[in-house]
DSSP file (Angstrom, degrees, kcal/mol; ACC not computed):
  #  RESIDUE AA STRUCTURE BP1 BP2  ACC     N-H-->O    O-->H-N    N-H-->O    O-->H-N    TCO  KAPPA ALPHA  PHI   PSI    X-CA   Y-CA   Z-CA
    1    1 A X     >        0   0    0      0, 0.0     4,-1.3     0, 0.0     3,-0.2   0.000 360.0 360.0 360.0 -45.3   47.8  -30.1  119.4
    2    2 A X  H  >  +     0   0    0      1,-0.2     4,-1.3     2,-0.2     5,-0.1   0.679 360.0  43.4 -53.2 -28.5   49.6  -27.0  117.4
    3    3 A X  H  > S+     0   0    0      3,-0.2     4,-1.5     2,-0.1    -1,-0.2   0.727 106.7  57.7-113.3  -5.7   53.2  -28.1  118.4
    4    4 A X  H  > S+     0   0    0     -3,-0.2     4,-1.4     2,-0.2    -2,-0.2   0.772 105.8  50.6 -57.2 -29.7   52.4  -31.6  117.7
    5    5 A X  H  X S+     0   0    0     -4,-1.3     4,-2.0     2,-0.2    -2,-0.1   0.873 112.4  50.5 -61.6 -41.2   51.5  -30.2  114.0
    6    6 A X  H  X S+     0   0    0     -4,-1.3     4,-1.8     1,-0.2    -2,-0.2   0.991 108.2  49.7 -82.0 -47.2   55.0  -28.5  114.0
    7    7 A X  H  X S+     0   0    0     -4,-1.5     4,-1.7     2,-0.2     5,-0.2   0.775 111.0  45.7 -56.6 -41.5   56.9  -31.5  115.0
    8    8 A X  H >X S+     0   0    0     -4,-1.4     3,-3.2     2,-0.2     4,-2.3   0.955 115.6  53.2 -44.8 -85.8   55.5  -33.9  112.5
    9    9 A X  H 3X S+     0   0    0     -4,-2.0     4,-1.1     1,-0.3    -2,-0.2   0.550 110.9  42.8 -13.6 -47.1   56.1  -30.9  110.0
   10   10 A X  H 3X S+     0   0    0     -4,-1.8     4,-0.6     1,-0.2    -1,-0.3   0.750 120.1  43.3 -88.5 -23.2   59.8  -30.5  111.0
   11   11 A X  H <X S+     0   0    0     -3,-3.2     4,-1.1    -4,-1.7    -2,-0.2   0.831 120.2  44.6 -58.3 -58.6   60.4  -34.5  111.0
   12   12 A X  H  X S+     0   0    0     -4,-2.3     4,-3.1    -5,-0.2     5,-0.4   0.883  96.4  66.5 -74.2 -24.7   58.6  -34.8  108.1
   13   13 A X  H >X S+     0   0    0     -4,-1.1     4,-1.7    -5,-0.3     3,-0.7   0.943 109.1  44.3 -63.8 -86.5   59.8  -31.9  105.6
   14   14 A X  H 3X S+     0   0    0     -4,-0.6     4,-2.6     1,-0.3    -1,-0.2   0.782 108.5  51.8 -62.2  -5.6   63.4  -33.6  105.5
   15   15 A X  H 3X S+     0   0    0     -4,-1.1     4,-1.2     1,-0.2     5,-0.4   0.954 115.6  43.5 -69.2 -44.1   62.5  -37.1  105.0
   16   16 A X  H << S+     0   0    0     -4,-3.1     4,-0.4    -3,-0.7    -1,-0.2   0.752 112.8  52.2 -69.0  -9.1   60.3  -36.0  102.1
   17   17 A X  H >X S+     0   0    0     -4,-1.7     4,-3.5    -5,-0.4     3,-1.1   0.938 112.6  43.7 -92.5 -51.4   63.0  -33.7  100.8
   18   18 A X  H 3< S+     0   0    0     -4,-2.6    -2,-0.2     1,-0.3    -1,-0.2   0.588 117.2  50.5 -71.4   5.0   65.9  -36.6  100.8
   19   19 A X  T 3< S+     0   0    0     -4,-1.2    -1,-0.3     2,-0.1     3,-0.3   0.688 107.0  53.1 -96.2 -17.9   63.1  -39.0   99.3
   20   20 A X  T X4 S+     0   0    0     -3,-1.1     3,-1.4    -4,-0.4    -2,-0.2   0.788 100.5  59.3 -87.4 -61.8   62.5  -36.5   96.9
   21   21 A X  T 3< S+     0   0    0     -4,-3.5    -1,-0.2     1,-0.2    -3,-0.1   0.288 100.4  63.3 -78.2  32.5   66.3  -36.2   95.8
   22   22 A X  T 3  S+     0   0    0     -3,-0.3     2,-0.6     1,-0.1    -1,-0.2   0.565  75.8  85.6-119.3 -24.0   66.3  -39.8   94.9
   23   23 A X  S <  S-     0   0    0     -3,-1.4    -1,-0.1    -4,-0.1    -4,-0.0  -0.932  77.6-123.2-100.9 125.4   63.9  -40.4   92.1
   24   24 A X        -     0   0    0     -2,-0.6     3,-0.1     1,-0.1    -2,-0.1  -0.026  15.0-130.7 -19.8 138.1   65.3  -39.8   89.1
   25   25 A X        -     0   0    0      1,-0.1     3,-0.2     5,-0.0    -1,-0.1   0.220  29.0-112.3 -79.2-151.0   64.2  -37.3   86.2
   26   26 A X  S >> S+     0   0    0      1,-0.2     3,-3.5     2,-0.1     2,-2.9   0.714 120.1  58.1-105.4 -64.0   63.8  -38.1   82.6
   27   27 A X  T 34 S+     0   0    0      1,-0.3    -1,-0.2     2,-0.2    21,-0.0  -0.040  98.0  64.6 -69.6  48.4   66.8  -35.8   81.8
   28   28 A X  T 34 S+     0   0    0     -2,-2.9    -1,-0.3    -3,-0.2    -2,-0.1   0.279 111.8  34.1-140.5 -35.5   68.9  -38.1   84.3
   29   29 A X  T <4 S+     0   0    0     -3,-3.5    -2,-0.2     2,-0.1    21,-0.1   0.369  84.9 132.5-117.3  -3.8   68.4  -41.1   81.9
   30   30 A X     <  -     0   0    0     -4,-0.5     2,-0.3    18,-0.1    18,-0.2  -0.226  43.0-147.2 -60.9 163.7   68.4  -39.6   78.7
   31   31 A X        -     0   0    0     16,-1.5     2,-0.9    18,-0.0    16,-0.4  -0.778  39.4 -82.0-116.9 157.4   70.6  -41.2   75.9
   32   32 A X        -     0   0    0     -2,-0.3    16,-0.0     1,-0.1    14,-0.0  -0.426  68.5 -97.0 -71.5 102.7   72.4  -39.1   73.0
   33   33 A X        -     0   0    0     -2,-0.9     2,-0.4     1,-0.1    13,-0.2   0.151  38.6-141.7 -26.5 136.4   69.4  -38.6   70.3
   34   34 A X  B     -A   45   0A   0     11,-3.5    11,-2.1     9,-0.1    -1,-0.1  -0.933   7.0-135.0-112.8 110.3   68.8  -40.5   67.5
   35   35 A X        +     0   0    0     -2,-0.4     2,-0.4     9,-0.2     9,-0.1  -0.211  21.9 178.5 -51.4 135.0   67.7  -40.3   63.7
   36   36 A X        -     0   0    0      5,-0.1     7,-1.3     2,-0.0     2,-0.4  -0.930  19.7-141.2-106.0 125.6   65.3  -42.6   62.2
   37   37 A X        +     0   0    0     -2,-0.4     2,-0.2     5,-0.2     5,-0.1  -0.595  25.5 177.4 -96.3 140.6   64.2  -42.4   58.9
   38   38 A X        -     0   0    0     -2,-0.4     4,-0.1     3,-0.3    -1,-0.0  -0.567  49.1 -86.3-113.2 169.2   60.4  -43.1   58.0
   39   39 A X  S    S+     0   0    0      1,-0.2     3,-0.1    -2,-0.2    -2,-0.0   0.911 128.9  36.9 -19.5 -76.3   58.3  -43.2   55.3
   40   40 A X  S    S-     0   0    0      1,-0.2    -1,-0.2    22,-0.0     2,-0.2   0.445 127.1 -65.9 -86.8   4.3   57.6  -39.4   55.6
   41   41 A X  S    S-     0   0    0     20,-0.1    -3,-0.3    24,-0.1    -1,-0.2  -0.512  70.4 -40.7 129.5 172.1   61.2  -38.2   56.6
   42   42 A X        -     0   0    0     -2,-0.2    20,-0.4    -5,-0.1     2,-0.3  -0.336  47.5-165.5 -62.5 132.3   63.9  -38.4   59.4
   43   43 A X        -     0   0    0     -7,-1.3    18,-0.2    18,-0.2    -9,-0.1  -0.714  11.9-145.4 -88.4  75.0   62.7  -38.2   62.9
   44   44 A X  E     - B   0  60A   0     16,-0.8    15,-1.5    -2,-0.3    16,-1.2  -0.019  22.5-163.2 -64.3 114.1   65.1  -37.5   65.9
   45   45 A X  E     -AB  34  58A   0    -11,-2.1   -11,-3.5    13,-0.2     2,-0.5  -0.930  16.1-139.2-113.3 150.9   63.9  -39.4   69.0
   46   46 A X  E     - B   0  57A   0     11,-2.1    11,-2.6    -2,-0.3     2,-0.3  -0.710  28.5-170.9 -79.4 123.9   65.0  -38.8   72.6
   47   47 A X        -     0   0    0     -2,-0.5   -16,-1.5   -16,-0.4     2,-0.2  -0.830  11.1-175.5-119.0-175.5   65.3  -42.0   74.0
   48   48 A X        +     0   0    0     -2,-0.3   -18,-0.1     1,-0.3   -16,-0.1  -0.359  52.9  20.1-129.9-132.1   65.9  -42.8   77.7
   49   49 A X    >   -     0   0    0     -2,-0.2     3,-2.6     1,-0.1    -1,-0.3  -0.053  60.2-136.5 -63.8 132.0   66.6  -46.4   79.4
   50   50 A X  T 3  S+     0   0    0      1,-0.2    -1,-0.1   -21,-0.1    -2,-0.0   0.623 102.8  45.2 -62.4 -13.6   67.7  -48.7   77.5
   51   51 A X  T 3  S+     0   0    0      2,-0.0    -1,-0.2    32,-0.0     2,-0.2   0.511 111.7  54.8 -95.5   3.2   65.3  -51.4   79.1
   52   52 A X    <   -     0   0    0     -3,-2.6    -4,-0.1     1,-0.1     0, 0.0  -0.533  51.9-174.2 -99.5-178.7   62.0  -49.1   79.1
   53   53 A X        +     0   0    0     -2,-0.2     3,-0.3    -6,-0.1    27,-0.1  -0.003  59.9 104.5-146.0  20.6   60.6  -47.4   76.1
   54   54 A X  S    S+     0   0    0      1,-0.2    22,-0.1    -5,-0.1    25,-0.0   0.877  81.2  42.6 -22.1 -72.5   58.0  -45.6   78.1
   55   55 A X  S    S+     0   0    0     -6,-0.1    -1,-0.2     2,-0.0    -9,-0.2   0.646  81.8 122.5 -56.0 -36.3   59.6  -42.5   78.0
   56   56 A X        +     0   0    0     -3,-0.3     2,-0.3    -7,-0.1    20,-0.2  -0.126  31.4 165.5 -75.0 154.0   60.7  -42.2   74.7
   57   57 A X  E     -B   46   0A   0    -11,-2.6   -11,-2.1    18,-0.2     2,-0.7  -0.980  35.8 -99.3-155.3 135.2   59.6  -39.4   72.7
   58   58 A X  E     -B   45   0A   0     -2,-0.3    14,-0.2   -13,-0.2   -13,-0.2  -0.872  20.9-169.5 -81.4 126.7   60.4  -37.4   69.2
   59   59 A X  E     -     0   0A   0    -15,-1.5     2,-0.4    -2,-0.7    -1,-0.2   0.938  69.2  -1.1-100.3 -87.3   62.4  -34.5   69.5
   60   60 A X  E     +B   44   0A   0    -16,-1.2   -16,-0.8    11,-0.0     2,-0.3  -0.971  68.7 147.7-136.2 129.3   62.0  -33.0   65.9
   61   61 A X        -     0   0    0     -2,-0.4     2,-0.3   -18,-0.2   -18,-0.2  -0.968  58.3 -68.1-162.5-169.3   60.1  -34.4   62.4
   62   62 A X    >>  -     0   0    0    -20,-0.4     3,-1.9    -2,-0.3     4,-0.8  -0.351  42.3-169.7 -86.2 133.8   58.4  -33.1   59.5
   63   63 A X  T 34 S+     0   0    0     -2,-0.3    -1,-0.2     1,-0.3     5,-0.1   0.402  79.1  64.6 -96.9  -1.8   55.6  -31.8   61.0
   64   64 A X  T 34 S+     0   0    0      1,-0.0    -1,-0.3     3,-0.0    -2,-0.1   0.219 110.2  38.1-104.9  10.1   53.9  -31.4   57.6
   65   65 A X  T <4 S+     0   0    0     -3,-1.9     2,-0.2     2,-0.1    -2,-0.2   0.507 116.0  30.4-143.5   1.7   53.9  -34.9   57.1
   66   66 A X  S  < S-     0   0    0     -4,-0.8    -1,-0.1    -5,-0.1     3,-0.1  -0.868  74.0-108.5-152.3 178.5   53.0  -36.8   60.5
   67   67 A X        -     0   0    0     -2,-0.2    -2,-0.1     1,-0.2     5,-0.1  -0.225  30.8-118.3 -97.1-170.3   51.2  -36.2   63.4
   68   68 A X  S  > S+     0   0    0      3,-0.1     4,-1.4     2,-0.1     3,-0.2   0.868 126.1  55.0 -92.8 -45.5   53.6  -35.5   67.1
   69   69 A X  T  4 S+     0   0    0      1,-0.3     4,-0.2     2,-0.2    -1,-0.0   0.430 107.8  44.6  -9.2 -32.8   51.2  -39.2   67.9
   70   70 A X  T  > S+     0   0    0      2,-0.1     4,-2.0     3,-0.1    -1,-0.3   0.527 113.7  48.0-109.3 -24.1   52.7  -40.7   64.7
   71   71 A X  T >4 S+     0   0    0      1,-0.2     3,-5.8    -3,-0.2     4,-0.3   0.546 113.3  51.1 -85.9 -97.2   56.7  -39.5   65.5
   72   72 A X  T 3X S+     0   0    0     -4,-1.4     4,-1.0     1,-0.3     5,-0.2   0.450 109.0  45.6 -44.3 -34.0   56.4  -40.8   68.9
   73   73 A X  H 3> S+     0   0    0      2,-0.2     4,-1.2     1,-0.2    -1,-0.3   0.755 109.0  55.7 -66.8 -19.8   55.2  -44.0   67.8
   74   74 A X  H <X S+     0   0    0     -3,-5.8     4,-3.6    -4,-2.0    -1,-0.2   0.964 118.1  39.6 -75.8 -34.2   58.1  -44.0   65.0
   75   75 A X  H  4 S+     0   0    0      1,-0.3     4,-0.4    -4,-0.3    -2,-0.2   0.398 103.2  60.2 -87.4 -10.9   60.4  -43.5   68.3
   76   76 A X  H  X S+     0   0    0     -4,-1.0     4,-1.6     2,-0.2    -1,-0.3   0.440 113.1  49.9 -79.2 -51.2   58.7  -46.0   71.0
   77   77 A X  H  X S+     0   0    0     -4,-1.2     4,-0.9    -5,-0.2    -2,-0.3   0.981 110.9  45.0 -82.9 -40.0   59.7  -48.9   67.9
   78   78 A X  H  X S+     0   0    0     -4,-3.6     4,-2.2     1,-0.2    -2,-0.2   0.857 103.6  52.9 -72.6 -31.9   62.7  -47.9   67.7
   79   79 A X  H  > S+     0   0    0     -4,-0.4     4,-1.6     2,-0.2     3,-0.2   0.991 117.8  50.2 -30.5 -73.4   63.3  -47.7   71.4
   80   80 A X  H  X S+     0   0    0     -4,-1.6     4,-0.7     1,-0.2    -2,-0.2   0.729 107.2  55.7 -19.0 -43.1   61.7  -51.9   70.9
   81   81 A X  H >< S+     0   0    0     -4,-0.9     3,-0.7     1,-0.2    -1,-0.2   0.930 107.8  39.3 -95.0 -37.3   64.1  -52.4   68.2
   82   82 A X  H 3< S+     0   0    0     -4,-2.2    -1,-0.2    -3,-0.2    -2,-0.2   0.623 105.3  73.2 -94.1  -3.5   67.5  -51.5   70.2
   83   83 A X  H 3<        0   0    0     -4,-1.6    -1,-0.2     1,-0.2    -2,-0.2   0.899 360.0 360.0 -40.6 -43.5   65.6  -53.6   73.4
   84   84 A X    <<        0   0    0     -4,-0.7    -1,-0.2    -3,-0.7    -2,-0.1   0.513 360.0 360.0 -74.2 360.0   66.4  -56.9   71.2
């Protein structure tokens, strides 16, 4: 039963390693950062693929004047807006 455990193991360990090397990352998909200006001041968002906005996330804003909840949402429409 013990070298049946190792044989799985030793079959399974590379499948899972070349499945593994296959899925993408975020930074894999990233796009060159972008400014938006808001209300309360510029926000740079990371965006990723251009047919998701999932992903997409602010980088840096005034942090005295929004929430991180309120910059991601500015960056998630604008992700929307360059969908169209």
């Amino acid at each position: 039963m013990t070298k049946t455990l190792i044989t799985k193991a030793v079959v399974m360990l590379p499948v899972l390693a070349a499945l593994t090397a296959c899925i993408p990352s975020p930074e894999d998909l990233e796009t060159t950062p972008v400014q938006v200006n808001t209300p309360q001041g510029v926000v740079t968002c990371q965006l990723y693929r251009h047919d998701r906005v999932t992903w997409d996330r602010a980088i840096d804003f005034p942090a005295t004047k929004m929430s991180v909840k309120q910059a991601d949402a500015y960056c998630r429409q604008e992700g929307q807006r360059r969908l169209k």
